[in-house]
N, C-alpha and C positions, 0 to 999 in steps of 0.2 A: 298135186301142186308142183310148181318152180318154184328156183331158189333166187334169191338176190345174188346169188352168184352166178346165175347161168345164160348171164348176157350173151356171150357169141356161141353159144347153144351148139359146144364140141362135144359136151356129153351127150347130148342128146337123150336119147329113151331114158337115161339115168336118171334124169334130174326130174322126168314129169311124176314119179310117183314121191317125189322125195321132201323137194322141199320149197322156199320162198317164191313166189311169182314173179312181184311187185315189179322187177328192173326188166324181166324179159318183156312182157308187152307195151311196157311204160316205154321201152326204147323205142318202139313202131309204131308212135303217136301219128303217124301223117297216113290216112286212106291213101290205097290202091286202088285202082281198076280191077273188077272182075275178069280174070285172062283165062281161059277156060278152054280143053278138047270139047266142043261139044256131039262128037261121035262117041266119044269112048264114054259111058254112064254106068253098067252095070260094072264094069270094073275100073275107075281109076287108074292110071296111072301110078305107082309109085314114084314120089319124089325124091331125087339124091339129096341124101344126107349129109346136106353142104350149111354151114353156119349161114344165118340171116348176114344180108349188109348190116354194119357198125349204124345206129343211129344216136346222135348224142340225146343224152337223159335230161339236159337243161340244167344238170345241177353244178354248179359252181367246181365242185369237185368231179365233175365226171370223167376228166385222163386220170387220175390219179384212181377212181374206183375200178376202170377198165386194165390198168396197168397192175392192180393186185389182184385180179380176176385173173387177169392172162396168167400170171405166175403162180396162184394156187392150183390151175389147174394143171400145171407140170407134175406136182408132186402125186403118186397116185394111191399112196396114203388118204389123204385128203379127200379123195374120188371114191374110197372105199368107204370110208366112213359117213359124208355127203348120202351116199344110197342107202343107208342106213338109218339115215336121219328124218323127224317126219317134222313137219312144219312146227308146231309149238317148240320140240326142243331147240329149233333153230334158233325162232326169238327169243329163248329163254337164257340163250347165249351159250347151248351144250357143242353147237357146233362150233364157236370162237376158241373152247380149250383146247382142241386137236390142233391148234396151231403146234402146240407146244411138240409137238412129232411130227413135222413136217422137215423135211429133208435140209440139213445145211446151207445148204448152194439155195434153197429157196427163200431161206430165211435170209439169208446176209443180202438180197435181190431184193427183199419185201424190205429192208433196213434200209437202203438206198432211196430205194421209191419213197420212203419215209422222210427222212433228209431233206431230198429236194423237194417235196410237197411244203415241209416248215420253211425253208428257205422260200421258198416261190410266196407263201402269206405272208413273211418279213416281207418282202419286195412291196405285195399290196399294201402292207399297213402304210411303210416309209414312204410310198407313191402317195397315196390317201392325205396323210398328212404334209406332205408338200404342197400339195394340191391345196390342201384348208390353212397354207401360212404358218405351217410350224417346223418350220426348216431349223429353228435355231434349238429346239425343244428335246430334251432327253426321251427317249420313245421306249416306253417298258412294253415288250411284246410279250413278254410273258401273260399277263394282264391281258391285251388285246390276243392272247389264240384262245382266249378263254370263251371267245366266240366263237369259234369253228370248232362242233361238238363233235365232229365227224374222224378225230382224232384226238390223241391222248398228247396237251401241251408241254404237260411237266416232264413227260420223256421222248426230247427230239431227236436222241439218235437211232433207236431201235422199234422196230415193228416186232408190236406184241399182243397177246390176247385179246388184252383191252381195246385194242387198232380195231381189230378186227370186227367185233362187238360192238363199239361205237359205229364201226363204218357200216354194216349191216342197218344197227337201228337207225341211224341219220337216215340211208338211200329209201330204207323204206316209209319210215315217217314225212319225208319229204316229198316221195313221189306217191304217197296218198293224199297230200293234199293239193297237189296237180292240177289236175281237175277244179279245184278251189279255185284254185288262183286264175286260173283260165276264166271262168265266170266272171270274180272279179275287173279282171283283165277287159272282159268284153260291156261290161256295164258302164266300165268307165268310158270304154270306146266309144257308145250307143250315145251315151251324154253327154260326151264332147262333140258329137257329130250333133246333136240337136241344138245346143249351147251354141257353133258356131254358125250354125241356120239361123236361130235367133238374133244373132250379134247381125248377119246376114240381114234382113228382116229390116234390123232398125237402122242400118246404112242406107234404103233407098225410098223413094218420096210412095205417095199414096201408091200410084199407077203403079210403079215399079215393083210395089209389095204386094199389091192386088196380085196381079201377074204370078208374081214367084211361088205365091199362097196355092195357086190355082194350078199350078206346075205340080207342085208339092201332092198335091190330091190326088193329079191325074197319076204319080207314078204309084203311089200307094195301091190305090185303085188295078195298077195293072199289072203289081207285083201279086197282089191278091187274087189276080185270075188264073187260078191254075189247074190244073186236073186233081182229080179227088186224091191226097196222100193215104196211104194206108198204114195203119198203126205199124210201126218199128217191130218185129221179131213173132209179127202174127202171123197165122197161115196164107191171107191174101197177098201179103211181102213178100214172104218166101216163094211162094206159086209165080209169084211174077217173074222177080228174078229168076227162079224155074224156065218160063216159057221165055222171056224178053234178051235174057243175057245168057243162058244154059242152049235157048233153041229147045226146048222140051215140051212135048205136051201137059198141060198142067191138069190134065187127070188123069196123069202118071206118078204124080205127085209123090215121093216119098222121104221122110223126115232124115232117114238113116243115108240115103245115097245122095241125099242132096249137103248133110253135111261132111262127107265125105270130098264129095266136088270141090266143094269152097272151105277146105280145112288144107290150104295151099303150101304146107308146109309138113301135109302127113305128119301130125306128132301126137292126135288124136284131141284137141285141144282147139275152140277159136279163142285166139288171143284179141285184143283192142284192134290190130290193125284189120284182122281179116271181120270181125267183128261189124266194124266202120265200114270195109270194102260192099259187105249186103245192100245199104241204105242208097247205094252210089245211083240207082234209077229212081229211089223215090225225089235224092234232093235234085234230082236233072230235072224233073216238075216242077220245082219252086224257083232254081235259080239257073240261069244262063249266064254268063259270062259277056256274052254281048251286047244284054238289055242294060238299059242306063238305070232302072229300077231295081236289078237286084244288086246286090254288096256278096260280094264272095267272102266279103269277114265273116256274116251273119252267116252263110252257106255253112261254115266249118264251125261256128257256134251249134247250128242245127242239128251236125252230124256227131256230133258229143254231144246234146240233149238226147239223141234214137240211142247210141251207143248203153250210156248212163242207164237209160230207162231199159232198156234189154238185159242190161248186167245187174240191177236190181230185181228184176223178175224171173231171171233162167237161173243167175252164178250162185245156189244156195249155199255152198258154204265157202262164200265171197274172198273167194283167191284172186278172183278179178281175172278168171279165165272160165272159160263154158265147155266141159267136157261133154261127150258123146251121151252118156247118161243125163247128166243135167237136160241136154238137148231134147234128150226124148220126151224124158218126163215134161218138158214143158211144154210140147204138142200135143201134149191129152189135155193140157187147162183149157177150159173156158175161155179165157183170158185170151188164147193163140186160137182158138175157131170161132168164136163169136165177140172179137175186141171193139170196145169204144172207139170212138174217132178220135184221129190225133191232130192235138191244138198244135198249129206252128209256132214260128216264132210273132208273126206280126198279130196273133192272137194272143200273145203273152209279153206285154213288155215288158222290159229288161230291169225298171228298175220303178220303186216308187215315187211318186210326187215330190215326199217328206227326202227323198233320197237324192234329187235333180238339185232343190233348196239349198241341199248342205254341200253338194258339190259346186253348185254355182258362187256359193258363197266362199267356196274355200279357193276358188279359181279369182274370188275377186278381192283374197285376203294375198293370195299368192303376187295379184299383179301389183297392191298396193306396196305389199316388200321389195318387188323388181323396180318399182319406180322409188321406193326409198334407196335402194344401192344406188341405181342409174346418176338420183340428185347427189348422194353423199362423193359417188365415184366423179361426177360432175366438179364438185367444189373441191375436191381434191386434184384433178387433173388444174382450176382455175388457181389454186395456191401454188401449185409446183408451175406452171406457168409464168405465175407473178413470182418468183423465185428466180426463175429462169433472169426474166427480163430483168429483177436488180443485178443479179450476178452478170448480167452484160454489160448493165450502167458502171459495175463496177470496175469491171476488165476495160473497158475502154478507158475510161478515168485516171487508171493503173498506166494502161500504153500512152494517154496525154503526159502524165505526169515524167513517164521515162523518155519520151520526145523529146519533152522541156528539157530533163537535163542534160539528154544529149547535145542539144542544140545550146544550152549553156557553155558546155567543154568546149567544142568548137568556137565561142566566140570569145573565150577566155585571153587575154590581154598578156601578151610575151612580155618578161622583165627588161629592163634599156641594158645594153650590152655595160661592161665593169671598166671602168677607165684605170689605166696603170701609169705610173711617175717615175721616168727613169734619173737617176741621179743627175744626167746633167740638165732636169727640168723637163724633158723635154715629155709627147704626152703621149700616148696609143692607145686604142682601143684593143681588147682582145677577144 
């Protein structure tokens, strides 16, 4: 097994017998191309022992998980003890105490990244609630990191045991249910694409919808005309990809050299991605990219359905990787020489009837509140309007009234000049 630690896979050979998977193949969610010498078979090539590309994990926290990665692996304490560790005592959190002997200079790195991790979810909360109108509001974040389980809130200046322990059981709990959520994800898709065919549907007159209905069939109809699929991770699969993408005779066929070939990363191990890279000829029979009948979302739904079903029949003691052993043992079942056919997707829909109902329902609970804001936000733009316009009626009113009095001043009536009496009568103005 790998560790939740062994994302840019510097340790390499260290880490396959030792300990957590979950982050290494979880990171190389996206199928490859089969890229293959197909001269060279009985002996492979050796591949350099170069880190995988960075691929992000999707997890909200994933700089922050990669950034204590990078710097555990500095210390080589840490790296001694890791090879010594075997998967339960990971989760059990024995590998989280060896914090506590990890080199200075690593810890006061690991306290930093700590720091600005709590700071950077202050930042989100204070944005969040700006965003929902509570600008004026006392904001206890203490209280809200009580949401982000993936670290310890009560102490945000130092990275400690507990950090580490949390961040371990978060990455893994979180990217087992991956795969959940992706389902999810696509269910909803599936019913939002049909919900807006129907919305579709009831915008155009009889003829118009004849027509579309008839469209509608013909593509179904020619999505479904494809060459025979061969069950995911059975011997006719493998043999193909053997002859079609290796260039090999397939009764040459052999379980050990062929995962060898396509174990593209020599670490003795198929991870998800190379996993996924096998199926890359069956789903070229279902979906094309330039037909208007397939959906390339469904394409990458179908290729985590093969993946899924492979990892539940080969990965027995479900690390969520398929070692060489596993491999083999699983080319003597039944199961890998003589397999049922495999249902695709347009033989399995996506979601139930009971399940379209409460989605349609809740799509037309959603619009009924967008149309409640739109009217409330309506009558409030119509009030600040009508506000507007007294406050004009008044200003203007305001500048009549100071007109007037200017125009007053100006017409304001000079006193008669003062008459003076000089003693001998006589009269003058002054």
């Amino acid at each position: 097994s790998k560790c939740v630690l062994c994302l840019q896979m510097s340790w390499s050979q260290v880490f396959h017998t030792s300990c957590l998977v979950l982050l290494v193949h979880l990171l190389c969610l996206e199928a490859v191309p089969i890229s293959l010498d197909k001269t060279k078979v009985n002996q492979p090539e050796d591949k350099a022992s170069e880190p995988p590309p960075s691929v992000d994990t999707g997890l909200h926290y994933d700089r922050y998980l990669r950034e204590v990665i990078d710097f555990l692996e500095k210390d080589q304490h840490f790296r001694e003890k890791l090879h010594n560790t075997d998967m339960e005592d990971i989760k059990m959190g024995k590998l989280a105490k060896e914090l506590d002997f990890v080199s200075h200079h690593v810890r006061t790195q690991l306290d930093e990244l700590k720091r600005q991790e709590v700071s950077r979810l202050r930042t989100l909360i204070k944005a969040k609630q700006d965003i929902e109108g509570g600008n004026d509001m006392a904001v206890d974040h203490q209280a809200l990191l009580k949401q982000f389980e993936y670290l310890n809130h009560m102490n945000p200046h130092t990275f400690e045991v507990e950090d580490l322990d949390r961040l371990i059981k978060s990455a893994t709990n979180d990217l087992e249910n991956y795969d959940k959520e992706r389902h999810e994800e696509f269910k909803k898709y599936e019913m939002t694409k049909d919900h807006e065919r129907r919305e579709h549907l009831k915008s155009l007159d009889d003829e118009g919808r004849k027509k579309e209905e008839e469209h509608y069939e013909e593509m179904k109809k020619k999505h479904a005309d494809h060459p025979k699929v061969n069950h995911p991770g059975s011997q006719n699969q493998f043999k193909e990809v053997w002859e079609e993408a290796d260039g090999l005779d397939p009764e040459d066929f052999d379980p050990k050299t062929f995962f060898k070939l396509h174990d593209s990363n020599g670490d003795g191990f198929f991870d998800e991605q190379e996993l996924e890279a096998l199926f890359t000829k069956e789903l070229e029979k279902i979906y094309d990219p330039t037909n208007e009948e397939d959906d390339m979302v469904e394409m990458e739904e179908e290729r985590l359905r093969m993946r899924e079903h492979v990892m539940n029949e080969v990965d027995t003691n479900k690390d969520r990787l398929v070692s060489l052993e596993e491999f083999l043992i699983a080319t003597k079942k039944k199961e890998f020489l003589e397999p049922d056919s495999w249902e695709t997707l347009e033989q399995n829909q996506a979601y139930t009837d009971e399940e379209m109902r409460e989605f349609e329902e809740h799509l037309a609970q959603q619009e009924e509140d967008l149309s409640q804001k739109a009217s409330d936000l309506q009558k409030q733009r119509d009030e600040l309007e009508r506000q507007q316009e007294q406050l004009n009626s008044q200003k203007v009113e305001l500048q009549q009234a100071v007109e007037h009095m200017e125009r007053l001043k100006t017409q304001k009536v000079e006193p008669p000049p003062e008459v003076h009496v000089e003693g001998n009568g006589q009269h003058y103005l002054s």
